[in-house]
Structures are given as structure tokens and as C-alpha cells.
N, C-alpha and C positions, 0 to 999 in steps of 0.2 A: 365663805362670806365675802370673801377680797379684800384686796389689800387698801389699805389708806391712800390716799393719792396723796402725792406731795403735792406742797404749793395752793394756791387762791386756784378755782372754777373755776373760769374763762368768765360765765355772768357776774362775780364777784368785783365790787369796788374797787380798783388797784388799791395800790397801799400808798400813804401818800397822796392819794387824790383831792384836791380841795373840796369834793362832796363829800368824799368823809369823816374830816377833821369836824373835833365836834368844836362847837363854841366856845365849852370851858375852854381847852385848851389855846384858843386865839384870846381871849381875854386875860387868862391865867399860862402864859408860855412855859412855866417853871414844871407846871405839869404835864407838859413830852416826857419827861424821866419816866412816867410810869408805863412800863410797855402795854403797846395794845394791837390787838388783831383788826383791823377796819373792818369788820362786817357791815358796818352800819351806812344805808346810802342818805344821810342827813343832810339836810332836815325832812323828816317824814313831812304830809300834808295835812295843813288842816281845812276842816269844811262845816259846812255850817251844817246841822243835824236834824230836821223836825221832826219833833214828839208832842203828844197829844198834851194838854195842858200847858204848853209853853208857846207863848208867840212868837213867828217866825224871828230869826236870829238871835233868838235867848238863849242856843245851843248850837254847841261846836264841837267836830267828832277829830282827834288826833289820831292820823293813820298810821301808830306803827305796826298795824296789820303789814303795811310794804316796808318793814324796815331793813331787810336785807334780803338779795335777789338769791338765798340760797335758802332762806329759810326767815319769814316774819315776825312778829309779834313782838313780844317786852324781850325777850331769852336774850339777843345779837348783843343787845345794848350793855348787859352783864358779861354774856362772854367776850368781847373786846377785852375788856381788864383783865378777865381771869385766865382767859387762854392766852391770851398774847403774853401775861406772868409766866403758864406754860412751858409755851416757844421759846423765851429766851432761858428757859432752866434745862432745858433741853427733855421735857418729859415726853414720852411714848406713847404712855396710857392714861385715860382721865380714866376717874373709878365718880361713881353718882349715883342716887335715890331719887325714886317717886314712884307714885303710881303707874298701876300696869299701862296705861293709856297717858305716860310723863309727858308733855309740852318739851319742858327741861330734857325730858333726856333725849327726847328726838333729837331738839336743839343742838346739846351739845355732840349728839354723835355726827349729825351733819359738819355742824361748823370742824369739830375736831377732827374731820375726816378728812376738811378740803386744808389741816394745815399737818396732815401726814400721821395725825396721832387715831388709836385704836380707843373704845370707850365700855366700859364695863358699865351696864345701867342696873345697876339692886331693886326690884319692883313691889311694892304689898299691894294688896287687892283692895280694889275700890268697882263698883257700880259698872255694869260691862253693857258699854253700848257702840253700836255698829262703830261710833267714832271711836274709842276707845282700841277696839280689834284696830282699826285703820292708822292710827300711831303704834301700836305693836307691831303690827306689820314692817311700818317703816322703819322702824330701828334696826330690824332684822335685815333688809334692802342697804342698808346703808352700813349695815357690819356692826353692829353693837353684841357683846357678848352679854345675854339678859340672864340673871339671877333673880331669884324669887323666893319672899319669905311672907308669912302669913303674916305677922305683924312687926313692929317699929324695934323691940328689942332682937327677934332675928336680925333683922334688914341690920343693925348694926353689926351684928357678930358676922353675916354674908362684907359685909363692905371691908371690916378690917381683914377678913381672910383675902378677900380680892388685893386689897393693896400690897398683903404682905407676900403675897404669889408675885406683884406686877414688878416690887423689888426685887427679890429673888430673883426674878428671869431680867434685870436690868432694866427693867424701864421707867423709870426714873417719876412713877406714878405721883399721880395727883388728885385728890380729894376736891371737887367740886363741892360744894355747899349744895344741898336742895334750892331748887329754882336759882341758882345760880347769886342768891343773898350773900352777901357779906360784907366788910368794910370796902373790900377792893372792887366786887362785883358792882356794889351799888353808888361807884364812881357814875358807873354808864348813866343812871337817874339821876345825877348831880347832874350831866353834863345835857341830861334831856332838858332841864328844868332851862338850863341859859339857852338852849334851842326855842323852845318856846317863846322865852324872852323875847330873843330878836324875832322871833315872826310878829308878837304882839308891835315891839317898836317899829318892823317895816307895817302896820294897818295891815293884816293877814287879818285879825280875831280882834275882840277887845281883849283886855285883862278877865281872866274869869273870875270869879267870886268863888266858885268852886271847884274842884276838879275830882273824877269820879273814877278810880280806878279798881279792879279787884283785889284782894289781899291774901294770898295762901302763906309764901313764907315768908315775904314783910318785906323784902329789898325795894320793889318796886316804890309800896310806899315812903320807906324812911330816905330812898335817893332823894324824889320829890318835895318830901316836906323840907330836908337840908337844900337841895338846889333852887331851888324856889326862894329862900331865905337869901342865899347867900348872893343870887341875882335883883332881889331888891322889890323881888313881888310880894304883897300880900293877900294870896290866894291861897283859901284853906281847903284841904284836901280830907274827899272823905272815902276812905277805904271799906272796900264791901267785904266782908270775911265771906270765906267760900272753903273754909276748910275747918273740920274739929279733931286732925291729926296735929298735934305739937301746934295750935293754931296762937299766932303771934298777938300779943296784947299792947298795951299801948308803951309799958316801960321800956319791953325790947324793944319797939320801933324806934324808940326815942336813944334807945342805948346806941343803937343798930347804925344812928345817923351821927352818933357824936362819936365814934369811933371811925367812922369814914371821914368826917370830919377832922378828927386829928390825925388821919393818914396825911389825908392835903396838904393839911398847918406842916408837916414836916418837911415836905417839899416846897411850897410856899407859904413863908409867914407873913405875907402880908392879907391872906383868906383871915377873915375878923371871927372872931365868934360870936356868935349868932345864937340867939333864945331858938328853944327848940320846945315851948310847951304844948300845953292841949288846947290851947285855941288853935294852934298851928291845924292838926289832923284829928282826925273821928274813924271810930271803927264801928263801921255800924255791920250788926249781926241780923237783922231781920231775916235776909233774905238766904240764909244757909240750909233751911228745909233740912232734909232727914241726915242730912251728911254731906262730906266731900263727891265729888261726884255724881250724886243724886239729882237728877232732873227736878225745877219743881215748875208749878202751872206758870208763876210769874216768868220764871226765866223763859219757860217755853215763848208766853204772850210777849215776851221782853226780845227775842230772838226775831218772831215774825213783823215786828215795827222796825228792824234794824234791816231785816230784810227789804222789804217796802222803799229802806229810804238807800238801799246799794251795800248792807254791808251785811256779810256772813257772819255771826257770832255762834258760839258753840257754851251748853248747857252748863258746865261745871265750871267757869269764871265771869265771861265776857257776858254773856245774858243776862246771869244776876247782878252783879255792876250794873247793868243797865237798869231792870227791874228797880234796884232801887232809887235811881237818876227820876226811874218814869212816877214810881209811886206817891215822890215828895214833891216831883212837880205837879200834879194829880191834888194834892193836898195842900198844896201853900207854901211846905217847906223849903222847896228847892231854892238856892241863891242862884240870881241869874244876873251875868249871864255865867252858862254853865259848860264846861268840857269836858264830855268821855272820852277816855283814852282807850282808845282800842287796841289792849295787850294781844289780840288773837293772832295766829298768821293765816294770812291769806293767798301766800306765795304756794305755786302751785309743785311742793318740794318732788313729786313722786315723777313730774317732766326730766328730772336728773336723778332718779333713782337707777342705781344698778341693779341686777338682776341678783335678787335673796333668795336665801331659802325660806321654808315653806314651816308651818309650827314644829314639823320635826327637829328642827336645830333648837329650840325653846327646852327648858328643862324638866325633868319626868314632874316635879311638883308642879309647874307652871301648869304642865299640857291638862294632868288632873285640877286643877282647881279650875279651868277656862272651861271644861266638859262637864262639870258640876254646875259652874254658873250658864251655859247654855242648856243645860238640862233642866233646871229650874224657870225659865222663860214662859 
């Protein structure tokens, strides 16, 4: 599969560079203590978005599709915190979960590659579509060692065996979070939220009224609604559920962010604390169709209008997000003005893919359950 490379890509941010110091950190200095990997080439861009139902510039689309030249979307912004915690622990190997087609564990086997670490991705089965094969692929290109279990209480018993192998052989493993959620991961949404800020204060956008992101395992959300807060906006955020594995409610989001919340306070106590109720954020479930992964018409129709206006979005997060951005402007609801965040990547990772193997390196369960699901087609 090859070996890790040490060191940052050549296309990656140096370290250091003042495009990728995020805002928090100029605003809040106390918080450099928390190590971080620069993936992130910030501030992403924002643009103005047209959807049917809304008048021109009632919508504005946040590109962290280009959020990092190794690899896009919301993932870079979590792994800065968590990998860069990593690097200076000295770990070898990250161990991680998702679905067989993970965003997350691409993510992290890219980024963990270009900073010399190996990555174990534990997978269960979801919905098998060409895209779905095209991120398995790439995990396998980029050296991920994939494990496979039918359902959530394998996937745990596969994941503590991985770690307790990764110790044993000395590599000083490390337990990512799914989607890359946690107190420390979802610094990186804190620190998006004071990015936005200043685009709003340089006249980039107005203040949104809204902001529309997807929800699988909550980080994305709960960064936003604390960094949002603590930068002095009040713009309420509404989370689309796209997932009904372990799918997060409103009290974790809220726990999710007052715990990252007093990670900061610890480092600097001059971060205030800040109400974090339900007018802050909404999880709205409409648009989850038969499951995670599951294609439904709207995301499809939600996909082809993103396409139209310059952006790729993909079936199981980013379309439904949209889907329901377009539905409530369509019906009245939407606050405008409005911004979709575009968690997807659109970086084109497989231009730096080394050469993988081929589904023979996958495991004898995996190879049977992907021949079962192509056979069913």
C-alpha cells in the first residue's frame, strides 16, 4: 500500500503561513497552545448562490468544498486540532469509523498520510453508489488499512482490537472520533465561525439570518453554533440530519459545544460564556429519506440546481442540506438572507493519489458484502 510520507505535500499550506492561521487564533492568541496541523487554506470563499424562490442575493454559498489543496470539505478543519494533538504525541497510527464510502476516513487517511502517520478506517455498510466504490477506492490509493463489520456494535469491538494491535506494535495510536466530532476537533468550527465574521465585517456577505449545514455526527454543527456566539453574530443555524446511525439530537449538540467551550475557557479565560439554547440551532429531519446514504428525489433535484449555479454536491450530505435550504425558500420559511455551507470536497484528491491496490487488499467480509450489494442492483 506504501508507506506514509513524512512531512506537508508540496500543494499543502506551509505551516505558519498567514493564510492559514485561523481568525480565532489572531483574535484569541492564548489559543496557539493547542497544536494544530494547517490544512486549512483560510478563509475559504464565499459567493453569492441563486435558488429558485429567493431573490438574487438572498443566498450565499461558503466554499469549504476548497478548504484544503489535499483534500476539501468540513473534515481539514476538525483534523488541524486533532491531528496536529497527534503529531505532537508522537502517534503512528490514527484508528477511525464510517461508512464504507467515509468522507471522514478518506480525509483522515489523506491528511494523516502527508504528516507520516498510517490510518486504520473500521467501515459498516451503507447504500453502494458509484460514489461511494470511488472513496473506497481512494482510501485503499492512499494506504488506509479498511476493516469491516456489519453493524455499530462490531464496528466497535473491530476498532478496540485495531487500537490494541496499533499499541502492541508501538504506535502510539489514536482514536479519532467519527467525522472527526469532538471537544477538540470542533475547535476547527469555532474558529470557521470568527472567519466568517471577518468576511461579514470586510462587506464579503451580509450577516446571514441563517446558515445551512448538514448534520451526521454533530461537530460541524455544535463548532458553528458556539463560534458564531462567541464572535458576536446572531445567526441561527439549521442543521439537516442525513443520518439515523447514532444520529445526534439537540442535547448532545449543545453538550458537544459546551465542552469545547470549556476546553478554550482553560486556555483562555477571558472566552465569556455564552447561552447556547434552541433558538441558537434547529435539526430539522425532513429531508433523511430512507437512511444514511440513501439517495432521495429532493437531494437529487437539490444537486442538479447546485450544479447549474458551479457547484458539485454529492447525495448523502450536501444535496440534502440544500434540499432543504430550497424547500423553505419555495414555502416562505427560509430567513434570508441565507448561507449554505458547502461541507463537500471538491479538490481533485485522486491528481495525488499514489498507486493502490485493487479490492484484493479489502477484507474477505468486505469483498462478500460489496458482491452481494452489486449483485442486488
Amino acid at each position: 500500500m506504501g508507506a506514509p510520507r513524512s512531512g506537508f505535500a508540496a500543494t499543502a499550506s506551509p505551516p505558519g503561513s498567514a493564510a492559514s492561521e485561523p481568525a480565532l487564533l489572531r483574535r484569541h492568541p492564548a489559543l496557539h497552545a493547542l497544536p494544530r496541523a494547517p490544512f486549512v487554506a483560510a478563509p475559504t470563499p464565499v459567493e453569492p448562490l441563486p435558488l429558485p424562490g429567493l431573490p438574487p442575493g438572498a443566498c450565499f454559498v461558503k466554499r469549504d468544498d476548497r478548504s484544503c489543496p489535499l483534500y476539501g470539505g468540513n473534515k481539514p478543519r476538525k483534523l488541524e486540532f486533532v491531528l496536529g494533538a497527534a503529531a505532537a504525541r508522537g502517534t503512528r497510527r490514527l484508528v477511525t469509523t464510517g461508512g464504507v464510502g467515509t468522507h471522514h476516513g478518506l480525509a483522515t487517511t489523506i491528511l494523516g498520510r502527508s504528516l507520516g502517520m498510517a490510518t486504520t478506517v473500521v467501515c459498516v455498510p451503507q447504500p453502494l453508489t458509484d460514489h461511494v466504490r470511488e472513496q473506497l477506492a481512494g482510501m485503499l490509493a492512499f494506504g488506509a488499512e479498511v476493516r469491516f463489520a456489519h453493524g455499530v456494535p462490531g464496528a466497535a469491538a473491530r476498532t478496540a482490537w485495531a487500537l490494541a494491535r496499533a499499541s502492541l506494535a508501538g504506535e502510539r495510536p489514536l482514536l479519532v472520533p467519527t467525522g472527526g466530532s469532538s471537544a477538540l476537533g470542533d475547535v476547527g468550527f469555532v474558529a470557521a465561525a470568527f472567519e466568517l465574521a471577518e468576511q461579514i465585517e470586510a462587506g464579503l456577505l451580509p450577516a446571514p439570518a441563517e446558515i445551512y449545514v448538514p448534520v451526521g455526527s454533530g461537530g460541524t454543527l455544535s463548532g458553528l453554533v458556539l463560534g458564531l456566539a462567541l464572535a458576536g453574530l446572531r445567526t441561527r443555524v439549521v442543521g439537516v440530519l442525513v443520518t439515523d446511525i447514532l444520529p445526534p439530537g439537540a442535547r448532545r449538540v449543545a453538550a458537544l459545544a459546551r465542552a469545547t467551550l470549556a476546553l478554550l475557557q482553560r486556555l483562555d479565560p477571558s472566552l465569556p460564556a455564552v447561552a447556547l439554547d434552541s433558538e441558537a440551532f434547529e435539526i430539522a429531519r425532513a429531508q433523511l429519506g430512507a437512511g444514511y446514504g440513501a439517495p432521495t428525489e429532493a437531494g437529487r433535484a437539490a444537486a442538479t440546481i447546485a450544479r447549474d449555479a458551479g457547484l458539485a454536491l454529492e447525495t448523502t450530505y450536501t444535496a440534502k442540506c440544500l434540499a432543504e435550504l430550497i424547500e423553505r425558500a419555495r414555502d416562505g420559511r427560509a430567513r434570508t438572507p441565507a448561507l449554505f455551507w458547502n461541507t463537500y470536497n471538491s479538490v481533485d484528491y485522486r491528481a495525488h493519489a499514489p498507486a493502490g491496490p485493487g479490492r484484493e487488499a479489502l477484507p474477505a467480509a468486505l469483498r462478500a458484502w460489496l458482491a452481494r450489494a452489486e449483485g442486488g442492483r
